[in-house]
C-alpha positions in Angstrom: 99.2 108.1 94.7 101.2 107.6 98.1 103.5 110.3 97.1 100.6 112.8 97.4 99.5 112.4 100.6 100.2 114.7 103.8 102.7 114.9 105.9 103.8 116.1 108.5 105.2 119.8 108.1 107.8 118.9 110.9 109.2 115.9 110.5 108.2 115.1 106.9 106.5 111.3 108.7 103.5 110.5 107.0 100.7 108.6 109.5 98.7 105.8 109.0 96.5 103.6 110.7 95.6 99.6 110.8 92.5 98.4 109.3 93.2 95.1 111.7 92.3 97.6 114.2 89.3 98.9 112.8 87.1 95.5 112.0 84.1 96.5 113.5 83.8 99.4 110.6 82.9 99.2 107.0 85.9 99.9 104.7 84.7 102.7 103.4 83.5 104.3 107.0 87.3 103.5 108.0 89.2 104.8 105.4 86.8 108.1 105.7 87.4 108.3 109.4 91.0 107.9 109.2 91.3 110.9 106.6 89.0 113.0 108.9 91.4 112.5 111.4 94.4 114.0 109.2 95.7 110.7 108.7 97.6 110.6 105.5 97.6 106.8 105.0 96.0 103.0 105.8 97.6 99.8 106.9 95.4 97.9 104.8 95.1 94.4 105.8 93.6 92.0 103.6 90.8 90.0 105.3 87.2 88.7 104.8 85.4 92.0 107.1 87.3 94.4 104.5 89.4 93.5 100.9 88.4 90.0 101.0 91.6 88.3 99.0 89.5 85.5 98.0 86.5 86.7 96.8 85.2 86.7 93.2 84.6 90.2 92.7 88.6 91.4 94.1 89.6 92.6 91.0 86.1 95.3 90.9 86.0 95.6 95.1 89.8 96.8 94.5 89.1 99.2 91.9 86.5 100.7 94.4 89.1 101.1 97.1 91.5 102.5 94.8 88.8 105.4 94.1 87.7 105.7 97.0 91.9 106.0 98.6 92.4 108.5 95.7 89.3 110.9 96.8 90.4 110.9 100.2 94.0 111.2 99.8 95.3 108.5 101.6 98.6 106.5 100.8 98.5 102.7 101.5 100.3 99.8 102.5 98.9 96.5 101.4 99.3 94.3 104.6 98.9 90.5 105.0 98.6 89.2 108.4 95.2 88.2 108.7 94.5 85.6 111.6 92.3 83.4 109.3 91.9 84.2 106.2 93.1 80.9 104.5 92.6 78.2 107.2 89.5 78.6 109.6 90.6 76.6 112.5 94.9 77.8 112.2 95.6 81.4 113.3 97.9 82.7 110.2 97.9 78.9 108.6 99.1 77.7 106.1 102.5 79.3 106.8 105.9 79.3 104.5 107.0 77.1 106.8 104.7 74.6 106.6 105.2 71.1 106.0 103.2 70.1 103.3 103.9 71.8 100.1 100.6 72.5 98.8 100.1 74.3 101.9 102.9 76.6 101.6 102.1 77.6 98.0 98.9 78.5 99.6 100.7 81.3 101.4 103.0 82.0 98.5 99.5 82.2 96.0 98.1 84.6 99.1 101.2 87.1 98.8 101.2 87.2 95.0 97.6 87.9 94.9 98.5 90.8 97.7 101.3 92.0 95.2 98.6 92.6 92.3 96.3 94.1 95.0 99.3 96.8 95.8 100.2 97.2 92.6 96.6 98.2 91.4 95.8 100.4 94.8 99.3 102.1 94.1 100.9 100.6 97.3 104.1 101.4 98.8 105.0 97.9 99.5 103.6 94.6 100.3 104.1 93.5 104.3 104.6 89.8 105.6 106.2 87.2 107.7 107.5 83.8 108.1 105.2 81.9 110.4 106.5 80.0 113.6 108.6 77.1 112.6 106.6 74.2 113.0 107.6 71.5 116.1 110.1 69.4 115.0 111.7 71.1 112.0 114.9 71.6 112.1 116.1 75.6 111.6 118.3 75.1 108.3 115.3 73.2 107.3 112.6 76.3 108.2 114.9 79.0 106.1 115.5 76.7 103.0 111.1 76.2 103.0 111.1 80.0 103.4 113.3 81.2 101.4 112.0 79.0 98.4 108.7 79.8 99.5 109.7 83.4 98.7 111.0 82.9 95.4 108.0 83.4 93.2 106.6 86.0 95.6 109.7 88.0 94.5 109.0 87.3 91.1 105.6 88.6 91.8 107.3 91.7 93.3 109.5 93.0 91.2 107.3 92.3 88.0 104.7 94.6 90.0 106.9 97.2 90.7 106.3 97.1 94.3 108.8 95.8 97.1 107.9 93.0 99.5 108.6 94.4 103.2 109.5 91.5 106.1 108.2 92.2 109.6 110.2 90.6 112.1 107.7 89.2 114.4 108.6 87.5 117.5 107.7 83.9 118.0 108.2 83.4 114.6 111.2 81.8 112.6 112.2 85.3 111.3 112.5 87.3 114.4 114.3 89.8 114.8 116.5 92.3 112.2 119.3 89.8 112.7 116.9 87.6 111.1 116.1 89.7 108.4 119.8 89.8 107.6 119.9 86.4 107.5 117.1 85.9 105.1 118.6 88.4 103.0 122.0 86.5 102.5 120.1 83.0 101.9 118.6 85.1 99.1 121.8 86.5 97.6 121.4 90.2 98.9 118.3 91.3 96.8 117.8 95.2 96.2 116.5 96.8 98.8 114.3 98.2 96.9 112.5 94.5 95.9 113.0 93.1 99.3 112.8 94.9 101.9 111.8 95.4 105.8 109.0 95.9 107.9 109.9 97.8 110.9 107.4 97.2 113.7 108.5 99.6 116.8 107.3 98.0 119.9 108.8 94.5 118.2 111.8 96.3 118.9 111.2 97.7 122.5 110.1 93.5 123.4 113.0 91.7 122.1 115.9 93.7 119.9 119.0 94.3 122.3 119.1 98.2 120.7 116.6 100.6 121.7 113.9 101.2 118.9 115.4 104.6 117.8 119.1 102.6 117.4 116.9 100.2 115.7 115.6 102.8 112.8 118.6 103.7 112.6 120.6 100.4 111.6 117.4 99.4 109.5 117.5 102.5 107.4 118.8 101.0 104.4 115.9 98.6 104.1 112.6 100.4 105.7 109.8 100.0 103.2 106.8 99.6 106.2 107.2 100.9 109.8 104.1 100.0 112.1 103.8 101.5 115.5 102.4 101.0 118.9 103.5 101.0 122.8 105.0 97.6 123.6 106.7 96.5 126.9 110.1 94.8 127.0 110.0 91.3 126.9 105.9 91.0 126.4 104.6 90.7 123.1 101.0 93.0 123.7 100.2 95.6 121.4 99.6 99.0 123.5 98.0 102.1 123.0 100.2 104.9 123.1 101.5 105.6 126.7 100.7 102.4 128.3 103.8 100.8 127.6 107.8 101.7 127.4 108.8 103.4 124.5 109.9 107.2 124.7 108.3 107.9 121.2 110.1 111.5 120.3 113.6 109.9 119.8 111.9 107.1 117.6 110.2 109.8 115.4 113.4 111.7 115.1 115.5 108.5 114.0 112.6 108.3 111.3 112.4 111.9 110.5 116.6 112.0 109.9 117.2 108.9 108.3 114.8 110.2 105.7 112.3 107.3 105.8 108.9 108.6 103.6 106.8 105.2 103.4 103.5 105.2 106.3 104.3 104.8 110.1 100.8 102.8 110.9 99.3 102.6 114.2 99.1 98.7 114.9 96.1 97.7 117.7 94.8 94.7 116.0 93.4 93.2 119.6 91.6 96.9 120.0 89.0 97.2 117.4 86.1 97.4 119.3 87.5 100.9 120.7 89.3 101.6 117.0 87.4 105.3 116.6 88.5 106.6 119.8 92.0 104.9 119.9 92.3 106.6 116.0 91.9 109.5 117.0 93.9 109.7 120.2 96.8 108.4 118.7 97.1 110.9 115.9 97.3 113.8 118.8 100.1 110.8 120.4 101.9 111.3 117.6 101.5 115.2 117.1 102.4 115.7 120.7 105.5 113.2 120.4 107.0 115.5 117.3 106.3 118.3 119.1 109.1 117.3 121.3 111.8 116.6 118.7 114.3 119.4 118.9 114.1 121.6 116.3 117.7 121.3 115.4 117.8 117.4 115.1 115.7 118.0 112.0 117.2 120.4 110.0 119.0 118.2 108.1 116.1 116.0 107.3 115.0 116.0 103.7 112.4 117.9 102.2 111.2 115.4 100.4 112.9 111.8 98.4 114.6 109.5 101.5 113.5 106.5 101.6 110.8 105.2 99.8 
């Protein structure tokens, strides 16, 4: 299904935007907003307000969505960073880092139920993190949780068909593409196309020491998810487009010419109760930002294949 959707006739990128950004809608009046727009794709992040991952009924409630994705002709990306789905009083808890064992199989149960969701909505890949290393454990200690933590959500994955994809997130044990390098090794250098990495832009405008086109570049190999938004160096806060830093048409470029064809998702989870208006005005962001590629830097991207 993903493979049909739009894109765009200049660079070949295919938008998306975040349901975390759109809570104050039903599903159904997001997903048909979003399409209205001329968006060709959803972040979709599973949560109580919209795909409830816990409920009952999931297995019927996902069948709906996958109708109701296929009408529309939106691509998806199954996403997992919910603030409290599992734990009511613990934003993102139980982590794969936490200390009790139980608790971290929690997680690991979460993402395996998220890698049947993808697979059944015909998901490009499956999007999470580590969690912030809990006070007192020792770092070797925090990677050997998470990486066996990991192991049967792999399992998961590549029985589904559909790659897991690691955001770097700061704050959090796995920070930084450096980090995702790291994990990668612990786990014996997996295929990229079972584990692989979520790309979030202004992560890399707040913390990475390359600017966030250098930084789609060196992660071309392994971009399965890209999420986008303005971001300030050195402040974690998820702008709206031109409110932060980032000089977006050599970002899109770097996309467009390394060939990357998953969803680029707007990410304003703090800025749902403004997510119609901030929709739409980030899909004419985006237009005007390609607008300003040159021409030339693109005629060697792909017509279509590149990354998946």
């Amino acid at each position: 299904m993903s493979g049909a959707t739009p894109q765009s006739p200049r660079t070949g990128l295919r938008y998306g935007y975040g349901t975390n950004g759109l809570t104050d809608l039903r599903l159904d009046d997001a997903l048909g907003l979003l399409a209205d727009l001329g968006y060709s794709g959803v972040g979709l992040t599973l949560d109580h307000m919209h795909l409830d991952p816990l409920a009952p009924d999931l297995a019927a409630r996902t069948r709906h969505v996958a109708r109701r994705l296929e009408r529309l002709g939106l691509g998806v990306t199954v996403e997992t960073g919910a603030r409290y789905v599992l734990d009511p009083r613990r934003k993102h808890g139980p982590s794969l880092l936490d200390p009790d064992p139980e608790r971290r199989t929690e997680r690991g149960r979460l993402l395996i139920r998220a890698v049947q969701v993808a697979a059944d909505l015909g998901a490009h890949a499956v999007h999470c993190f580590s969690g912030i290393t809990p006070s007192g454990t020792p770092d070797d200690l925090a990677w050997l949780r998470l990486t066996d933590a990991l192991g049967p959500v792999l399992d998961a994955a590549s029985r589904a068909g559909v790659p897991l994809a690691v955001e770097p997130e700061p704050g959090h044990l796995l920070s930084s593409l450096a980090d995702f390098h790291h994990l990668r090794r612990e786990l014996g250098d997996p295929d990229p196309g079972l584990l692989g990495l979520t790309l979030d832009i202004g992560h890399c405008q707040c913390l990475e020491p390359l600017p966030p086109a250098d930084c789609v570049r060196a992660a071309a190999p392994w971009l399965r998810h890209v999420q986008i938004e303005d971001m300030r160096r050195g402040v974690h806060e998820h702008l709206p487009f031109g409110d932060g830093e980032i000089d977006f048409p050599p970002v899109l470029e770097a996309l467009a010419t390394v060939g990357y064809r998953g969803l680029t998702v707007v990410e304003l989870p703090r800025h749902s109760h403004a997510g119609p208006d901030l929709a739409a005005r980030s899909i004419d962001f985006l237009r005007r930002a390609e607008a300003a590629v040159p021409a030339p830097a693109l005629a060697a991207t792909p017509a279509e294949g590149g990354t998946p």
